[in-house]
C-alpha positions in Angstrom: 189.4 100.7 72.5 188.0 97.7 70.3 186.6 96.4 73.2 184.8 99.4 74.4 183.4 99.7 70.5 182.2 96.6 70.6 180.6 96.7 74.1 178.9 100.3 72.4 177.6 98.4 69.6 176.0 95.4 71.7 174.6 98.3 73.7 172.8 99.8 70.8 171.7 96.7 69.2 170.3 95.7 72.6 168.0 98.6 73.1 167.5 98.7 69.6 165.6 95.2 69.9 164.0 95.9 73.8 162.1 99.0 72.3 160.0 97.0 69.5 159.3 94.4 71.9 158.4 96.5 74.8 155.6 98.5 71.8 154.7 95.2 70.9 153.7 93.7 74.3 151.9 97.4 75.2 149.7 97.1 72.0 148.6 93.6 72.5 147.6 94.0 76.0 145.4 96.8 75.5 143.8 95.3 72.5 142.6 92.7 75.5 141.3 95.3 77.7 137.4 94.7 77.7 135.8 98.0 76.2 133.7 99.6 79.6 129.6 99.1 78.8 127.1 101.8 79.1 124.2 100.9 81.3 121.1 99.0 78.6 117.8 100.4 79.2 115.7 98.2 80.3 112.8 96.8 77.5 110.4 96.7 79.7 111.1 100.8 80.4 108.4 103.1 79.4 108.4 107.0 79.0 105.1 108.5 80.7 105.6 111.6 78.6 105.6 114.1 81.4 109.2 113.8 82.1 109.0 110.6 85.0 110.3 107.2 83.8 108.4 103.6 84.5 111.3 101.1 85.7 110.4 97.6 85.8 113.4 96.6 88.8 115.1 93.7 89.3 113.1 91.6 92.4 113.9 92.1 95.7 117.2 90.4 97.2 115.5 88.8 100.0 111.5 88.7 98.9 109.1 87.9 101.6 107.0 85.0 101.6 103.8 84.5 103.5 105.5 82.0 106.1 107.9 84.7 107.4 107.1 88.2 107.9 110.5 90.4 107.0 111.9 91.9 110.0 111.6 95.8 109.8 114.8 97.8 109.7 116.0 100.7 112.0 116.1 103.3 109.7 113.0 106.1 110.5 110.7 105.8 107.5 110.2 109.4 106.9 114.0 109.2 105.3 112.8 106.4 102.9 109.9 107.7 100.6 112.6 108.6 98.0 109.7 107.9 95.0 105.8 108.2 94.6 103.9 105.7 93.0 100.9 106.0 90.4 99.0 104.0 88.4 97.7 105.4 84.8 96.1 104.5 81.3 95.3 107.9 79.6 95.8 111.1 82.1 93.3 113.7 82.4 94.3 117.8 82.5 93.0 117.4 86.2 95.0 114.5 86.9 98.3 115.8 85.3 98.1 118.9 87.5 97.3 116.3 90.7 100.4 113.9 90.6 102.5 117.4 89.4 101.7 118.3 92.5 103.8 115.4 94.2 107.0 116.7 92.6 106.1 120.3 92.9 106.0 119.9 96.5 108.9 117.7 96.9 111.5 117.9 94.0 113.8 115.2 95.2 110.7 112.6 95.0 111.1 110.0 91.9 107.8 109.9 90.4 106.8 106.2 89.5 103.9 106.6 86.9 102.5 102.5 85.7 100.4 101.3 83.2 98.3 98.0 82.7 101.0 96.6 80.9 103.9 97.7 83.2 102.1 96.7 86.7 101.9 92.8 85.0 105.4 92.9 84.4 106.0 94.4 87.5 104.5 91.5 89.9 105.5 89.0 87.6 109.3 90.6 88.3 108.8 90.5 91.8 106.6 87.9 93.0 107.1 84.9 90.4 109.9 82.8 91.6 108.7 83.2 95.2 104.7 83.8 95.6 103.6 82.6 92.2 100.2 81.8 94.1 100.0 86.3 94.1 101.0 86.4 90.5 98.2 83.8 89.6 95.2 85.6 91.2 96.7 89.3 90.2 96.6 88.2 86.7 93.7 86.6 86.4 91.5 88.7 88.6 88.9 90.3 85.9 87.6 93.4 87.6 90.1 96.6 87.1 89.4 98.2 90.3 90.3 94.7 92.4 93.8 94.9 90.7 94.5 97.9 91.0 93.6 97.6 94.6 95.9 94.5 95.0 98.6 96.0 93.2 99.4 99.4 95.3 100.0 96.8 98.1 102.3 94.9 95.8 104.2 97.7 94.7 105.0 99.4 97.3 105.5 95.7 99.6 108.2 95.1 96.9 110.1 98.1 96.9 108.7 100.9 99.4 107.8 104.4 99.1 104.4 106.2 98.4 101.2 105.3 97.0 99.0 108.4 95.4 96.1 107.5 93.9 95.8 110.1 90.4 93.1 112.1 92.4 95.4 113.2 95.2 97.3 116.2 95.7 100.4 116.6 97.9 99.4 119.4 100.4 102.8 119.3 102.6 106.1 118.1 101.5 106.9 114.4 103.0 110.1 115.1 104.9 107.5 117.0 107.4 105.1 114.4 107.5 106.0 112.5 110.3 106.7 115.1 113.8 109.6 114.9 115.6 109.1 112.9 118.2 108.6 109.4 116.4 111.5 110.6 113.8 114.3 107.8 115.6 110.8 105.5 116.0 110.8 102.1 114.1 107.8 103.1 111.4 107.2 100.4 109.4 103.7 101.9 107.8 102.2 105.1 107.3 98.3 105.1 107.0 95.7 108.0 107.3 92.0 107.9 109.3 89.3 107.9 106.3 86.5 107.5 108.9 86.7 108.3 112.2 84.7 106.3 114.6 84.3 105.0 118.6 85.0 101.7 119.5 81.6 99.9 119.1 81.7 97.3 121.6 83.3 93.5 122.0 82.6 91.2 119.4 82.6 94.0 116.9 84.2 95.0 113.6 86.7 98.0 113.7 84.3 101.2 113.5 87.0 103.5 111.8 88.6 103.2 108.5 91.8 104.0 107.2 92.5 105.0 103.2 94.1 103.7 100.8 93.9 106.1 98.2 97.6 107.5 100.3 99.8 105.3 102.5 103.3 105.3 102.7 105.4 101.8 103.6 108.5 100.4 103.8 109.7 97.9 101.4 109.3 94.4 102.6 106.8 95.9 104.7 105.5 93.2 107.7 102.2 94.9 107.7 101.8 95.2 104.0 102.5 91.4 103.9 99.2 90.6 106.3 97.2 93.1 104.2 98.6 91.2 100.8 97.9 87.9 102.5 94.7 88.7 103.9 93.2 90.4 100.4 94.5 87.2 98.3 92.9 84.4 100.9 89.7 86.8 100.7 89.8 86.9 96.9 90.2 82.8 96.7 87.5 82.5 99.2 85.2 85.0 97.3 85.5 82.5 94.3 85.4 79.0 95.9 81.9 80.0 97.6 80.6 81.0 94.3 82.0 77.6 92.6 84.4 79.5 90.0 88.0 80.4 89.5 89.5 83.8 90.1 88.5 84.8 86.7 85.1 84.1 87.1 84.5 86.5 90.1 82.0 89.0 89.1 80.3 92.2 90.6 77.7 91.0 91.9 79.8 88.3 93.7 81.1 91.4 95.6 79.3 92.5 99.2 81.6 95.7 98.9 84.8 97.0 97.3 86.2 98.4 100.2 85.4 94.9 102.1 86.9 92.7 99.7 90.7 94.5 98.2 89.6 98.2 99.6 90.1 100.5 102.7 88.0 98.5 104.6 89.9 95.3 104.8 93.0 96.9 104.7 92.2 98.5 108.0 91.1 94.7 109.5 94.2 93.1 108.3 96.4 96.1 109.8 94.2 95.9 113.3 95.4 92.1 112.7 98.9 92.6 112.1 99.5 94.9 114.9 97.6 92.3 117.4 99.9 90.2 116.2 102.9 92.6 117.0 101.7 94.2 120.3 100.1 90.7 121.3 96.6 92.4 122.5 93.9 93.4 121.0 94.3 96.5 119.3 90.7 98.5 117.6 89.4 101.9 117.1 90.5 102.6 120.6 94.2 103.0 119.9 93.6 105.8 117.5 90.1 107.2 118.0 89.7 110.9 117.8 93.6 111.6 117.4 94.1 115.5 117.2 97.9 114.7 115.9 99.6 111.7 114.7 99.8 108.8 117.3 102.3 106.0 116.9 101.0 102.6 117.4 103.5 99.8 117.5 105.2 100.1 114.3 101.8 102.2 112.1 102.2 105.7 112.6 98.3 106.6 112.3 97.7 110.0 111.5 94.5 112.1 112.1 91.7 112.6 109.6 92.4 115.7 107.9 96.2 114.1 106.9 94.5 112.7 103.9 90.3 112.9 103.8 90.3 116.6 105.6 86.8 116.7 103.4 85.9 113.4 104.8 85.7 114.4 108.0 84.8 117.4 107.8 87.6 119.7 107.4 88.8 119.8 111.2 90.8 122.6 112.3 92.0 121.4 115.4 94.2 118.5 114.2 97.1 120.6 111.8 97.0 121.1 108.3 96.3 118.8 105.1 98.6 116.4 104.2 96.7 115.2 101.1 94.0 116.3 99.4 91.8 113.9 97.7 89.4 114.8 94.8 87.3 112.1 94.8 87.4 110.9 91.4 87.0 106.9 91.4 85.6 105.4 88.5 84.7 102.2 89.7 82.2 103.1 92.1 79.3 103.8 88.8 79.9 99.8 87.9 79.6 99.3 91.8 76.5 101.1 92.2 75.1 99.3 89.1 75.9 95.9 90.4 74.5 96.5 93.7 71.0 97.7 91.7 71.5 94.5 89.4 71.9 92.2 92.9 68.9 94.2 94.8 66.6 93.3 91.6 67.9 89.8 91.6 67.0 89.2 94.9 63.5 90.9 95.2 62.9 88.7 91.9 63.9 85.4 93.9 61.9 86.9 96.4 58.6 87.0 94.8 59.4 84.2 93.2 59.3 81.9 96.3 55.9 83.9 97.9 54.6 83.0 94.8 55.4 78.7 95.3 54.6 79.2 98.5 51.4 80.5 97.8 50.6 77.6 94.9 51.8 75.0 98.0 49.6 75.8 100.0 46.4 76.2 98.0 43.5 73.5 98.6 43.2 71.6 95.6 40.2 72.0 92.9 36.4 70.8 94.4 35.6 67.8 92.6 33.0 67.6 89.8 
C-alpha cells in the first residue's frame, strides 16, 4: 500500500509539472508565428473618381525585346479582353458617358482609366530594365498627341486587352465580337478598317487604313512589337534628319500624324508584320471590301462599320456597330495650324529664291 501511495504521488507530481511546460512551449510558439499581411496598395495607385482604379503592375515576366518577337499563345483572344484601357487628364460630361458605356455594355470589363503621370510610370514599369531605348524617346518626346499615340501600343503590348480612345462608345459587348468560326483561331490582334480602299497597284503604299482609336491585342503581342518598333525607328529618324534630339521634334517636322505614330503607320507596320508571318506579300487585297470579319494570319480584320460605321458611310450590309466613334481629337487644330505655318514657310522660301534668281540674272548697270 506504501508503494502504490507513492507511485500515486509521483503520478501527480508528474503531470503536475508536464502541464506548465506543455502551456509554456504552446505560448512561445505562437508568439513566433508571423502575423498574416494585408495586401499594400500600391503608391503609384490612383482613384479616377468614377469608381475604376489606375494600377501601375509589376512588368511583365518574360518582356519582349525587339530581337525576338514573343511567340503567341493558343488561347482565342476574344476570352482575353478582361479590362479596357483609357487615357485621361480632366473628363468631359460627354466623355464620362462614352467610356461608361464600355462597362455598361460589358460589366465584367476592368476599366483602366491613366493619366500623364501614371502612363510615365507605367512604361518606365515595364520597359526600363529591358527597352530602355522605348522609355528614352516616350519620355522625351514633346508633342502630347505622339505619346499618347506611342503609349496605347505600349500599354496594351505590355499587358493586353483593349484600347478606347475617350471618344468611343461600346456599341456591342466584346464576348460577341469575334464570330464563331475563328473562336478556337490563334488571334493575336484585333484591328478595325478606318478607310476602305482597292489595292492601288505594285510598288504602292497600302490604300486602306486601319484605326487606332479601337484595337484589341494580346499581351506580348508579336504584331504590336513591329508597330512599337516601327513608330520608335520612325520617330529617331524624324529627328536625326532634322539634326535634333527627340525633344526637339516639332510640328512642323511632322508630314502627318497618322504617318508618323498614327493609323497610318500602324496599318504599314501590321501589313509588315503579317509579311513577315505569312512570308508573301500581304496589302489591301487581303481585306478589301470585307462584308464580315476576315481572319488574316493571326489579325482578325474586321469590316468598316466595326469601328468608323460613319467613316464609311454607315453600311448596312456588313452587321452592326461595334464602336462608335465621336470624333473628338484635339490634336488635329495644332496639326492644321502647323501644316498652315509649314505652307507659309515654304511659299516664303519660295519667293525668296525667284527673287535671287531674278537679281542673278540681271545685266549689270550701263556704264557712265
Amino acid at each position: 500500500m506504501l508503494t502504490n501511495l507513492k507511485n500515486s504521488r509521483s503520478l501527480r507530481l508528474t503531470v503536475a509539472l508536464i502541464i506548465p511546460f506543455a502551456l509554456i512551449c504552446y505560448l512561445y510558439s505562437w508568439r513566433q508565428t508571423p502575423p498574416v499581411s494585408s495586401p499594400i496598395q500600391s503608391p503609384e495607385t490612383e482613384t479616377t473618381g468614377i469608381g475604376a482604379s489606375v494600377s501601375i503592375s509589376v512588368p511583365p515576366e518574360n518582356p519582349s525585346t525587339s530581337d525576338s518577337h514573343p511567340t503567341p499563345s493558343a488561347a482565342p483572344i476574344y476570352t482575353l479582353p478582361d479590362k479596357v484601357w483609357h487615357k485621361f487628364d480632366n473628363l468631359s460630361e460627354n466623355q464620362r458617358e462614352w467610356t461608361g458605356s464600355w462597362t455598361n455594355k460589358n460589366p465584367s470589363l476592368r476599366q483602366e482609366l491613366l493619366t500623364d503621370r501614371s502612363t510615365e510610370a507605367f512604361v518606365r514599369a515595364h520597359y526600363f530594365k529591358t527597352r530602355p531605348d522605348i522609355v528614352e524617346v516616350y519620355e522625351a518626346l514633346p508633342i502630347a498627341i505622339l505619346r499618347a499615340d506611342l503609349f496605347r501600343y505600349l500599354v496594351v503590348l505590355a499587358e493586353g486587352g483593349i484600347w478606347g480612345d475617350l471618344d468611343t462608345t461600346c456599341e456591342k459587348e466584346v464576348s460577341e465580337w469575334v464570330p464563331l468560326e475563328y473562336r478556337n483561331e490563334n488571334i493575336d490582334m484585333i484591328v478595325g478598317l478606318e478607310f476602305d480602299f482597292e489595292w492601288r497597284g505594285p510598288g504602292t503604299e497600302v490604300a486602306s487604313q486601319f484605326c487606332n482609336w479601337v484595337f484589341v491585342g494580346r499581351k506580348n503581342s508579336r504584331n504590336l512589337q513591329v508597330i512599337v518598333d516601327t513608330v520608335i525607328n520612325k520617330l529617331k529618324g524624324i529627328a536625326q534628319a532634322n539634326a535634333v534630339g527627340i525633344e526637339g521634334i516639332t510640328w512642323e517636322m511632322l508630314s502627318d500624324v497618322v504617318n508618323v505614330t498614327g493609323p497610318k503607320i500602324m496599318t504599314i507596320a501590321i501589313m509588315q508584320s503579317l509579311e513577315q508571318l505569312l512570308g508573301r506579300t500581304v496589302d489591301d487585297r487581303d481585306y478589301a471590301h470585307i462584308k464580315q470579319p476576315k481572319l488574316v494570319g493571326d489579325v482578325l480584320i474586321m469590316p468598316g462599320v466595326s469601328f468608323a460605321a460613319l467613316q464609311n458611310g454607315n453600311p448596312t450590309d456588313q452587321g452592326d456597330p461595334l464602336v462608335t466613334h465621336h470624333y473628338e481629337g484635339s490634336w488635329k487644330k495644332e496639326d492644321a495650324e502647323a501644316k498652315e505655318r509649314k505652307k507659309q514657310k515654304e511659299e516664303q522660301e519660295r519667293q525668296q529664291g525667284e527673287q535671287e534668281q531674278q537679281q542673278g540674272s540681271s545685266p549689270p548697270p550701263a556704264a557712265a
